[in-house]
PLY file of the C-alpha trace (Angstrom):
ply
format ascii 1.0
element vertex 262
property float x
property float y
property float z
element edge 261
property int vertex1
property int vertex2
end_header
-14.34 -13.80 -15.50
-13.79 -11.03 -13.69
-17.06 -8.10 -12.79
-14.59 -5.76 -12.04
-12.76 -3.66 -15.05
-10.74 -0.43 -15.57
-13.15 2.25 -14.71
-13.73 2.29 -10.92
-17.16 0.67 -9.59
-19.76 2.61 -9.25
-19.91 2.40 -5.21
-15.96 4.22 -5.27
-16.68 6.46 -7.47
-15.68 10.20 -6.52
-18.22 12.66 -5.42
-16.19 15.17 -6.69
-15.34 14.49 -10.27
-13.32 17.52 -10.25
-11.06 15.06 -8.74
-11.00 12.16 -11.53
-8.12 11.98 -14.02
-8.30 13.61 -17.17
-7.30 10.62 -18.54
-5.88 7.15 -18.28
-2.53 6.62 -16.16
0.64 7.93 -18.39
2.56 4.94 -18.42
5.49 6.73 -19.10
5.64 9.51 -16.58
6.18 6.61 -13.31
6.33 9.84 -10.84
2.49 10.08 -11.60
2.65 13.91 -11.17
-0.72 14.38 -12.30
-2.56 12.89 -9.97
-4.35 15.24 -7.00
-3.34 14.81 -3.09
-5.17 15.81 0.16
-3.20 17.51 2.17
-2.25 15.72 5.13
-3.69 16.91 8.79
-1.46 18.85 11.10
-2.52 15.95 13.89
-1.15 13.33 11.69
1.70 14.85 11.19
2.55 15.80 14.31
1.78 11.66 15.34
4.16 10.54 12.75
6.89 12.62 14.25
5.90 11.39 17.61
5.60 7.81 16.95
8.43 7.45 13.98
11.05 9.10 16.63
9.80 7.24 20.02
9.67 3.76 18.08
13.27 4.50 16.74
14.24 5.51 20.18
12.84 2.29 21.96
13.44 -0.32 18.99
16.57 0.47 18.60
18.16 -2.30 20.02
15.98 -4.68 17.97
16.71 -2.86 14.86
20.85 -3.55 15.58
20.63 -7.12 16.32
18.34 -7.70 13.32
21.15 -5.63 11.16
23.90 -7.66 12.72
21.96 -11.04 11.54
21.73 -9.97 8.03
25.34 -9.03 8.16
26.15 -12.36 9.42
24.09 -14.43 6.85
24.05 -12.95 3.89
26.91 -10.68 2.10
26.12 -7.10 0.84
24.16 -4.03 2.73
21.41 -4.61 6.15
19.51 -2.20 3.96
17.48 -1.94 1.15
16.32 0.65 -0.52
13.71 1.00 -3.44
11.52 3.59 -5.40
7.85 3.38 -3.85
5.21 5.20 -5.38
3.62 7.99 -2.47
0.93 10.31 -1.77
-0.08 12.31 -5.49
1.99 9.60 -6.75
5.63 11.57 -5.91
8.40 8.71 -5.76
10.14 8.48 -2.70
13.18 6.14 -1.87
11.54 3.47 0.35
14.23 1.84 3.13
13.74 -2.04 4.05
15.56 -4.34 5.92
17.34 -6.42 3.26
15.61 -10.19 3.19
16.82 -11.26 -0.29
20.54 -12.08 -1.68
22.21 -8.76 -3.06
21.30 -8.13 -6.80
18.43 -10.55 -6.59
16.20 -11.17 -9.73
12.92 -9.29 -9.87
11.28 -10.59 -12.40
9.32 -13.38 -11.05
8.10 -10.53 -8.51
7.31 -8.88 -11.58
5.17 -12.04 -12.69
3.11 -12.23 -9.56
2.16 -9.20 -9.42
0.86 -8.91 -12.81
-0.92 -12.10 -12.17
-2.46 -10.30 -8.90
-3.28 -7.34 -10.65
-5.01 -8.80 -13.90
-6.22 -11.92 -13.05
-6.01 -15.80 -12.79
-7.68 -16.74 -8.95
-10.44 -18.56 -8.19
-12.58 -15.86 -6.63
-15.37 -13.32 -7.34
-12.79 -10.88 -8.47
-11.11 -13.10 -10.59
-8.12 -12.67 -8.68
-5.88 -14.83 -6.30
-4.98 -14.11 -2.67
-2.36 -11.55 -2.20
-0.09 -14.19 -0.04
3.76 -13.98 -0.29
6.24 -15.77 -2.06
8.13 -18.02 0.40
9.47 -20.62 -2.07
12.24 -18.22 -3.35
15.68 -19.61 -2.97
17.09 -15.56 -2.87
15.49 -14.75 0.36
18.05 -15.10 3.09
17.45 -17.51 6.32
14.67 -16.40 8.19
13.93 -13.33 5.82
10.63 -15.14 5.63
10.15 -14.62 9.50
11.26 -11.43 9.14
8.42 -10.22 6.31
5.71 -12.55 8.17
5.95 -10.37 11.79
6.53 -7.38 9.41
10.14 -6.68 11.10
11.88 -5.99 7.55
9.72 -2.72 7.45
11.02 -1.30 10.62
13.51 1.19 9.41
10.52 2.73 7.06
10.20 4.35 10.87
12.47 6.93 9.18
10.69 7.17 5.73
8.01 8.15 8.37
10.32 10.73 10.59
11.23 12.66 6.70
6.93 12.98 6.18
7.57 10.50 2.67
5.40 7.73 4.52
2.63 8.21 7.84
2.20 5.60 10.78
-1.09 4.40 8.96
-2.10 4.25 5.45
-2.04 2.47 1.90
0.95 0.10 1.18
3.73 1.57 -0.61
3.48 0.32 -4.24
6.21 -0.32 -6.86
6.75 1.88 -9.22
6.73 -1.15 -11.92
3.55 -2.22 -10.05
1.82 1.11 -10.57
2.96 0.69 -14.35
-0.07 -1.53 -14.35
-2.83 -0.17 -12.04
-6.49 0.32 -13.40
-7.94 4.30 -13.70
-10.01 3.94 -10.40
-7.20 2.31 -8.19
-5.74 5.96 -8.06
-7.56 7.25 -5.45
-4.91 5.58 -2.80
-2.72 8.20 -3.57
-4.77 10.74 -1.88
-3.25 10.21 1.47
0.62 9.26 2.46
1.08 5.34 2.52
1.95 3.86 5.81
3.63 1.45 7.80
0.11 0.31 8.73
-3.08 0.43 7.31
-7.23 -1.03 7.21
-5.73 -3.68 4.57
-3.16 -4.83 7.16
-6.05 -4.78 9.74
-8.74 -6.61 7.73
-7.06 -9.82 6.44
-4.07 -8.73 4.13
-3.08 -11.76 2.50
-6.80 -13.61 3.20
-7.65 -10.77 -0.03
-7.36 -9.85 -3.69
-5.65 -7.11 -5.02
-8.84 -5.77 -5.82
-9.79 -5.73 -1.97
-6.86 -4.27 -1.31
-7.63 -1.24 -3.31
-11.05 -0.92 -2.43
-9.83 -0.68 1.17
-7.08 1.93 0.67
-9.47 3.84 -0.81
-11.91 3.87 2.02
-9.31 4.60 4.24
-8.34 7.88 2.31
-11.79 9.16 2.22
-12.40 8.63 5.95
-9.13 9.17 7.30
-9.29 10.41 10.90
-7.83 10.73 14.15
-10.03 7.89 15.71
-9.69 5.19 12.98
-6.18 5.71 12.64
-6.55 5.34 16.29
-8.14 2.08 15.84
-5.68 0.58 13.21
-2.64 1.61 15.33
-4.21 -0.57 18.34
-5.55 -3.47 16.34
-2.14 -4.16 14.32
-0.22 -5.91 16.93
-3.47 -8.65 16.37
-2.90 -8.82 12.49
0.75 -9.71 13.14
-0.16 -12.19 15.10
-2.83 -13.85 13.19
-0.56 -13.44 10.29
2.42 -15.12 11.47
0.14 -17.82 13.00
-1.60 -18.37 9.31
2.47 -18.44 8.58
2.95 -21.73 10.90
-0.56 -23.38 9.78
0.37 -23.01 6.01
4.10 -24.32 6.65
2.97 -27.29 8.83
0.64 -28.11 6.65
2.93 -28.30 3.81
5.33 -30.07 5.48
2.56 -32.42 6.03
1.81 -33.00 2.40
5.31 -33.17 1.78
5.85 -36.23 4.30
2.50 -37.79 3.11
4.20 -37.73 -1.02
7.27 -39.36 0.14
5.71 -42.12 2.81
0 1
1 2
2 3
3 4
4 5
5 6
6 7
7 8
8 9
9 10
10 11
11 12
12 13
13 14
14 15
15 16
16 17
17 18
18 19
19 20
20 21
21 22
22 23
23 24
24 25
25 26
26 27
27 28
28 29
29 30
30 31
31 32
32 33
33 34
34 35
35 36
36 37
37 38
38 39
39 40
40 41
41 42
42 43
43 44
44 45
45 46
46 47
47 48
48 49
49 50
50 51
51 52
52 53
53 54
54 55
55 56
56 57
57 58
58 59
59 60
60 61
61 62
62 63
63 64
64 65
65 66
66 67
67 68
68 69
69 70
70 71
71 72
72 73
73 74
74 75
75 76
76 77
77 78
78 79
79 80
80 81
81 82
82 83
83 84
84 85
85 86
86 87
87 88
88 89
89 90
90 91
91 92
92 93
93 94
94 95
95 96
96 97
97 98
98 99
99 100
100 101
101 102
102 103
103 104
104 105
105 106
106 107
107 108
108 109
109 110
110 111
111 112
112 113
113 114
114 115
115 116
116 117
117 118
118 119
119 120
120 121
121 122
122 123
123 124
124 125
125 126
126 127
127 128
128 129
129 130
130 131
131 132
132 133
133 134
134 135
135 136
136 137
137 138
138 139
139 140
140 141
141 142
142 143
143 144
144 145
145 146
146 147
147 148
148 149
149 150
150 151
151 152
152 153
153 154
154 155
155 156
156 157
157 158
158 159
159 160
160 161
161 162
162 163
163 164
164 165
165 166
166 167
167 168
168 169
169 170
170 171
171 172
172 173
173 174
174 175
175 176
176 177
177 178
178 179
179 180
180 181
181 182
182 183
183 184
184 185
185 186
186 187
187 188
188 189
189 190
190 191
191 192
192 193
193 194
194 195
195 196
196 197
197 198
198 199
199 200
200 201
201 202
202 203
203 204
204 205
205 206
206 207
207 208
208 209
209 210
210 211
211 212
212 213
213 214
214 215
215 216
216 217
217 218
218 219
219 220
220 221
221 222
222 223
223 224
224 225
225 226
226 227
227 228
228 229
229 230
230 231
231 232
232 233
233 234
234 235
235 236
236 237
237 238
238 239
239 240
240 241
241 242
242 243
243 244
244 245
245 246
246 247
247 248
248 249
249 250
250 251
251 252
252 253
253 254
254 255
255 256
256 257
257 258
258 259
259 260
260 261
């Protein structure tokens, strides 16, 4: 059973409660409009435009050949766009590399991450690791590769450029994902969300939903120059260790595979 409910813990718990909600998440209003915002510092800003434009400059050439793949394997558009939820909750149009067949079937998405959200792991939230679904027969070759080393989010480098995402911050929810989020999980929407972010940094798919939050959260309270300093240097690391986890958990289901059928 889960110690964790719909009022936010008492250690993440404003200081301000000028700042809480009057009330619980409208369920019907998915643009969240009520919900408060810091306003974002002119150095972060100004880093966003620096970055987002030097790392569309210099990638460039990575981002065609990864287009021209997904042109070559799989029918439809390179991109994909959906509605994220932002910073005060404002919806933005979120750009992806495309990694699933066109018109692909959300719903089991839709499953896991109500499953995330509310429940059913074997661990002191109650919840299960937040690791991806790789067994889906609508991702395209290698789209797994692509999500693992984080390539598919490239082009939100332009989300970034327009000021609807920063270099660092929360992920980027779903709007049908917010649809479900607990009264104290709506303090990530204090700051911009970001290609990057202390989640990425501190284990990503090693943690619960719940962890997740917690972490967003004490990245928007602390947000500075230094830490997002820090996250910026130390992602090229999480890659890595993620795609390695990646190989170890493919291997070793390969491994179980060969052992059923021996």
């Amino acid at each position: 059973m889960s110690v964790y409910h719909d009022y936010e813990p008492a250690q993440f718990r404003a200081h301000d409660k000028t700042d809480l909600l009057a009330g619980p998440f409208d369920r019907q209003n998915k643009s969240l409009s009520g919900l408060l915002s810091k306003r974002p510092a002119r150095w972060k800003r100004l880093i966003d435009i620096a970055g987002s434009l030097a790392g569309l400059i210099c990638l460039l050439p990575l981002l065609l050949i990864i287009g021209a793949y997904i042109k070559a394997v799989s029918p439809g558009p390179v991109l994909f766009r959906q509605v994220r939820v932002g910073r005060g909750g404002k919806s933005f149009e979120c750009i992806k590399f495309r990694t699933m067949k066109p018109d692909a079937d959300v719903s089991r998405h839709k499953t896991y991450l109500t499953d995330l959200i509310n429940g059913g792991g074997q661990t002191p939230d109650g919840q299960q690791k937040m690791t991806k679904l790789h067994d889906d027969p609508q991702i395209i070759p290698f789209g797994n590769v692509l999500r693992e080393m984080g390539l598919d989010e490239l082009p939100q480098l332009l989300n970034v450029l327009r000021g609807e995402m920063s270099l660092v911050g929360p992920r980027p929810p779903i709007a049908y994902e917010v649809e479900q989020y607990k009264l104290w999980y709506k303090d990530r929407f204090d700051v911009a969300p970001g290609l990057t972010g202390l989640w990425q940094i501190s284990g990503k798919n090693r943690l619960t939903f719940n962890e997740m939050i917690r972490l967003d959260i004490q990245y928007a309270r602390n947000v500075s120059f230094w830490l997002d300093m820090k996250i910026l240097i130390c992602t090229p690391h999480a890659v890595y260790t993620q795609v390695k986890d990646h190989i170890l958990r493919k291997r070793s289901a390969q491994k179980t595979s060969s052992m059923h059928t021996a």
